[in-house]
Residue, then its C-alpha position, 0 to 999 in steps of 0.5 A: x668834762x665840760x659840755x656845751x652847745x656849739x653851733x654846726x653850719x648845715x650846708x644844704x639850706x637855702x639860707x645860712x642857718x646853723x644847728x645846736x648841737x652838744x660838744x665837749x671843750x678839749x682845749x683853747x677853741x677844740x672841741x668835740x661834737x657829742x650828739x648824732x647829727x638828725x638825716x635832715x638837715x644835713x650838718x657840715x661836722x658830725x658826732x666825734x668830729x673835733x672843731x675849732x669854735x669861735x664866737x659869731x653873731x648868730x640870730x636863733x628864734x625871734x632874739x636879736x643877734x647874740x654871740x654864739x658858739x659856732x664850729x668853723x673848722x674840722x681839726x680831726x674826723x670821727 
């Protein structure tokens, strides 16, 4: 079982911002979202959701951009 954090939009922020989360790798670009998502912030995908993932240019802290890990797509629901 392979995990590793995977990046869930939150889609009521007031800017585009995106959550670490743990997630399983199934399959090519599948994976599973293993953590609980908190109240707040809200995420677009929760836990035992199934994602498709691709790299994206994300900025998390003060580091420059960098590819990430980021859930564009629901393939299946919890």
């Amino acid at each position: 079982m392979t995990v590793t954090t995977i990046y869930v939009y939150l889609p009521e922020e007031a800017v585009d911002c995106w959550y670490p989360a743990k997630a399983r790798h199934l399959a090519d670009d599948l994976y599973v979202i293993l953590d609980e998502a908190p109240n707040d912030p809200v995420w677009e995908f929760v836990k035992g959701d199934i994602v498709r993932c691709k790299f994206q240019p994300l900025r998390t802290g003060v580091e420059p951009m960098v590819d990430k890990l980021v859930a564009f797509e629901k393939v299946i629901s919890n």
